[in-house]
C-alpha positions in Angstrom: 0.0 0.0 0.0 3.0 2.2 0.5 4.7 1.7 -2.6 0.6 1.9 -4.6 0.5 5.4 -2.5 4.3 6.6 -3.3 3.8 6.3 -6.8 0.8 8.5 -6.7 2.6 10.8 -4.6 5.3 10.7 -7.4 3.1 11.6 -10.4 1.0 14.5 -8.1 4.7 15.6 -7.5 5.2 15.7 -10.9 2.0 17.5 -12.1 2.5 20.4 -9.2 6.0 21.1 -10.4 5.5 21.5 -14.3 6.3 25.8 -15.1 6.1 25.9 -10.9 8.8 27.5 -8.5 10.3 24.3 -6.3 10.9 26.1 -2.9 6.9 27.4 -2.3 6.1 24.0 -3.1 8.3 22.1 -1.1 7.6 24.5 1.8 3.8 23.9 1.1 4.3 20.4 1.3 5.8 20.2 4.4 3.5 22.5 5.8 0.3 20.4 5.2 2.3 17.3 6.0 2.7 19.0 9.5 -0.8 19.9 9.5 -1.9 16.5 9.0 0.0 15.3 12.4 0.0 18.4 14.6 -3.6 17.2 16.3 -1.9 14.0 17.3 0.8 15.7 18.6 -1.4 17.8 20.7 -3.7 15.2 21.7 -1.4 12.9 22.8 0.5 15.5 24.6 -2.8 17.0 26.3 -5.1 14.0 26.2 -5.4 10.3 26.6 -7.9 9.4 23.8 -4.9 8.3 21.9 -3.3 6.5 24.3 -2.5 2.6 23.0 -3.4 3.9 19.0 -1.3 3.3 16.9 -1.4 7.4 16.0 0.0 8.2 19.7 2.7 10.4 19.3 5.1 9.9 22.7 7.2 12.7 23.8 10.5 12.8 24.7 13.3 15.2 25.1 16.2 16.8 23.1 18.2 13.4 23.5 15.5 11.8 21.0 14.8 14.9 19.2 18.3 15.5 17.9 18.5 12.4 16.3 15.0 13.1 14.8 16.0 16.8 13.6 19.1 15.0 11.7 16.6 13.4 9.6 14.6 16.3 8.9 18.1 17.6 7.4 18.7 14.4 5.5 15.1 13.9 4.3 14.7 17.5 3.1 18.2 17.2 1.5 17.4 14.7 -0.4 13.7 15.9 -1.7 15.6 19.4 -2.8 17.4 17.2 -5.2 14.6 15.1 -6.4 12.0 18.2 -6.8 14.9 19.8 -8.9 15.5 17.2 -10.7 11.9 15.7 -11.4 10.9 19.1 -12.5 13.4 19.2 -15.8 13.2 15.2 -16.6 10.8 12.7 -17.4 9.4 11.1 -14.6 10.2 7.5 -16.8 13.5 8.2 -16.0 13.1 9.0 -12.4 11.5 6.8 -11.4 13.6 3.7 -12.5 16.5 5.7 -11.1 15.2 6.1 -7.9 13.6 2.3 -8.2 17.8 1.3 -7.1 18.0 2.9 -4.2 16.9 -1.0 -2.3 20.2 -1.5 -3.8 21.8 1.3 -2.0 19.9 0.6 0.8 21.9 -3.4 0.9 25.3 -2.1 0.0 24.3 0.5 2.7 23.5 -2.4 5.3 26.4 -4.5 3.7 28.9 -1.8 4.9 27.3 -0.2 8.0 25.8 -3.5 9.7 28.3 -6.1 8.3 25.6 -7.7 6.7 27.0 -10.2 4.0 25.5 -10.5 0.0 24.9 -14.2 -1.1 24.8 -14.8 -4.9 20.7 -14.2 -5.4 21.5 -10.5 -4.2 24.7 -10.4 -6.0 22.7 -11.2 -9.3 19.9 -8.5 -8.0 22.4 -6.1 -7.8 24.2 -6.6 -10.9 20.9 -6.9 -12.6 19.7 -3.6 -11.4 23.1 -1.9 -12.8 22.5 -3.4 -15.9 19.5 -1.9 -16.2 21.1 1.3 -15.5 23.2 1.4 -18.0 20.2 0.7 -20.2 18.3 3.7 -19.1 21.3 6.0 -19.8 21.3 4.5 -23.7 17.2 5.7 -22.9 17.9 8.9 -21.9 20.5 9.6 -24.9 17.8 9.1 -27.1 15.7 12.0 -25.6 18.9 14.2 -25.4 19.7 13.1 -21.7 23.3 12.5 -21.3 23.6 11.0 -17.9 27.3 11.6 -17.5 26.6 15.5 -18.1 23.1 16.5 -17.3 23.1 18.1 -14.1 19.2 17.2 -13.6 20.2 13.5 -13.7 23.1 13.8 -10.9 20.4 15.8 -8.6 18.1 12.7 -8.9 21.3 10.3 -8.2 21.9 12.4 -5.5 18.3 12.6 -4.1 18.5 8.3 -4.6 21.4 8.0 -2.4 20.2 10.2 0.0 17.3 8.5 0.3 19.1 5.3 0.8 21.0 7.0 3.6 17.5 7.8 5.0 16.5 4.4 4.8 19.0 2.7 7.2 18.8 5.9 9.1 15.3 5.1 9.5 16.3 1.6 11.0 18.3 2.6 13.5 16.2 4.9 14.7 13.5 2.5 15.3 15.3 -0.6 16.2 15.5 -1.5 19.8 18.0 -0.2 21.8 19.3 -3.9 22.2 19.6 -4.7 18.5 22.0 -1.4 18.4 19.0 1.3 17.6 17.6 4.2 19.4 14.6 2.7 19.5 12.7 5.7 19.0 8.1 5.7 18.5 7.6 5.7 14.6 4.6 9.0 15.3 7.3 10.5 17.0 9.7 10.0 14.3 7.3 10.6 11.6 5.3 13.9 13.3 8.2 15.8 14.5 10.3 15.5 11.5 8.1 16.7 9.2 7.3 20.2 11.7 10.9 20.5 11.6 11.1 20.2 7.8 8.3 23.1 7.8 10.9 25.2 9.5 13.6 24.6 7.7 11.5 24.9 4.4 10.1 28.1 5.6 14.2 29.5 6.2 14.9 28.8 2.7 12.0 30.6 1.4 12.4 33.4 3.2 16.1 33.8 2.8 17.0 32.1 -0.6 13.7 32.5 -2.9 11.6 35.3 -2.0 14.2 37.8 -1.9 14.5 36.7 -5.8 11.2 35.6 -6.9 10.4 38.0 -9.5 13.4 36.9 -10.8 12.7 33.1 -10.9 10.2 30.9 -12.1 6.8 32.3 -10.7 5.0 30.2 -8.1 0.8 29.6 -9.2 -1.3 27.4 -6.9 -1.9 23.9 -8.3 -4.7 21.7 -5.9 -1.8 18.7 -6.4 -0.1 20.2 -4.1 -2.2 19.2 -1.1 -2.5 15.6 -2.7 1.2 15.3 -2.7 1.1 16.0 1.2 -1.9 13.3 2.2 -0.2 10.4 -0.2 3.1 11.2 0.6 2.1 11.6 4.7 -0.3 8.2 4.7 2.6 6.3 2.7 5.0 6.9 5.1 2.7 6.6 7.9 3.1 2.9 6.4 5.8 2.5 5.5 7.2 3.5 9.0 4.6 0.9 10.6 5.9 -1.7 8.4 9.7 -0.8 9.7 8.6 -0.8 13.2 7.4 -4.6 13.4 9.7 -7.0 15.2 12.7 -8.4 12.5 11.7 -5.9 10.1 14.4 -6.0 7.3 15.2 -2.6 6.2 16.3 -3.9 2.7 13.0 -6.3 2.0 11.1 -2.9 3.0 12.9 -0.6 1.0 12.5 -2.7 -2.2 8.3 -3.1 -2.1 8.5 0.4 -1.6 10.4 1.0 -5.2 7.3 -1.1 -6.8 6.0 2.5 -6.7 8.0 3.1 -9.8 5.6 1.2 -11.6 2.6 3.5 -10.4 4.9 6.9 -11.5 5.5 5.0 -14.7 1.9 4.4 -15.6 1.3 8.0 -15.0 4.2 9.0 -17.0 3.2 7.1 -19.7 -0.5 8.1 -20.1 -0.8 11.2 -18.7 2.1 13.4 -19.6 2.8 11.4 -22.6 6.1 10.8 -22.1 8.4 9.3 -25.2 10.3 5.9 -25.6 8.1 3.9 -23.2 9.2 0.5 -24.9 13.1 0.8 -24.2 12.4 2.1 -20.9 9.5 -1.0 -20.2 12.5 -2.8 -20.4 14.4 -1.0 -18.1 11.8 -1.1 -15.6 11.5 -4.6 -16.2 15.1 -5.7 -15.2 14.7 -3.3 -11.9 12.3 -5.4 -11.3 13.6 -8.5 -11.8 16.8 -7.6 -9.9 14.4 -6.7 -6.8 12.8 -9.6 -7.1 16.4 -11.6 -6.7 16.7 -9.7 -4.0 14.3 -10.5 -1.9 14.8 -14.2 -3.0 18.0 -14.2 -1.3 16.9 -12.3 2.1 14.4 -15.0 2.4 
């Protein structure tokens, strides 16, 4: 349901930024995502109607809070890139781009937590490069040179960032006796996102609006507020999902790729995007290489 709700997120994402300024959106977005879990901040703070939900926020003090204000930092790192870099590419390319960062996220665990590839990963992993290479041959063919095009590096970027986010995520939420901070997913989820808003709202202030007339001109698009509600119910799952006991961060972080195949639907059929059949075939090698992947983390 995540990775069904990400992909929608993608394409909204997509739609909002077309001839739009990047930094009002951004803020907007993390401003309704706030929204959207500010009352169960305040009611779990001020109330016990929430207590045993699973939307209790817990509270906690700057020794949990510092580690949840880094991943503001590294989140909203990460979507500056990828808004950047969506806006001036075709979101066929993205999104099988971003659909390797479960490969980023196992090297990631490979390095950090020792962790140790057997061959049905090895051959997911070399698959998924493969099909890399592929999409670059794709992208030439639009006038995309991946070596060159600074749009493309943004989105690599905002992919490896993300995949930094990802085992970020699981030590946050792994039990202090596994080697994780062990931290409430609400808490993690809720607070990040206000402190996004902040830091979003910084930026504007500072770095666009003393330019705007200058820039790209901001106009309201209602996909805007649909970014926020699929990208804030997404996560909501996905962090639910990396909460459960012996969650594996890299089984989680590949289902929520499949959301590549959403963004590429919409790609396809509503912004009418070119050379679908070479890049079917990209997509379809992602795939396969996730699919060794979790073969050999069974």
């Amino acid at each position: 349901m995540s990775a069904a709700l990400l992909g929608c997120y993608d394409s909204l994402k997509k739609k909002a930024l077309r001839d739009n300024a990047v930094l009002p959106i951004l803020f907007l977005n993390t401003l309704f995502s706030s929204l959207i879990f500010l009352p169960f901040i305040v009611l779990s703070a001020t109330t016990d109607t929430l207590d045993g939900t699973m939307v209790h926020v817990t509270s906690g003090g700057w020794d949990m809070h510092k580690y949840i204000l880094l991943k503001a930092f590294i989140v909203l790192s990460s979507w500056l890139l990828g808004y950047f870099g969506m806006k001036h590419l075709p979101l066929t390319i993205v999104g099988p781009i971003n659909a390797t960062r479960p490969v980023m996220v196992l090297v990631g665990a490979l390095l950090v937590f020792g962790e140790r590839l057997n061959a049905w990963q090895w051959a997911g992993v070399l698959l998924t490069i493969v099909s890399y290479i592929l999409l670059r041959r794709s992208g030439k063919k639009e006038g995309i040179d991946f070596r060159h095009d600074h749009w493309i590096w943004m989105i690599i970027g905002a992919a490896i960032l993300g995949a930094v986010s990802g085992l970020y995520d699981k030590f946050l939420m792994a039990p202090v006796n596994e080697g994780g901070i062990g931290l409430d997913r609400m808490m993690v989820q809720s607070w990040y996102n206000i402190y996004q808003c902040f830091i979003m709202l910084t930026m504007l202030l500072v770095l666009w609006w003393p330019k705007h007339h200058e820039t790209t001109p901001f106009r309201w698009d209602w996909a805007i507020i649909g970014v926020s509600i699929f990208l804030s119910t997404a996560d909501f799952m996905y962090f639910y999902s990396l909460s459960e006991p012996d969650a594996m961060i890299s089984i989680v972080s590949m289902i929520r790729r499949g959301s590549v195949l959403v963004s590429f639907l919409f790609g396809a059929i509503f912004f009418h995007e070119k050379n679908l059949k070479a890049k079917a075939l990209d997509l379809a090698l992602v795939f396969i290489g996730l699919v060794l992947l979790y073969i050999g983390s069974d």
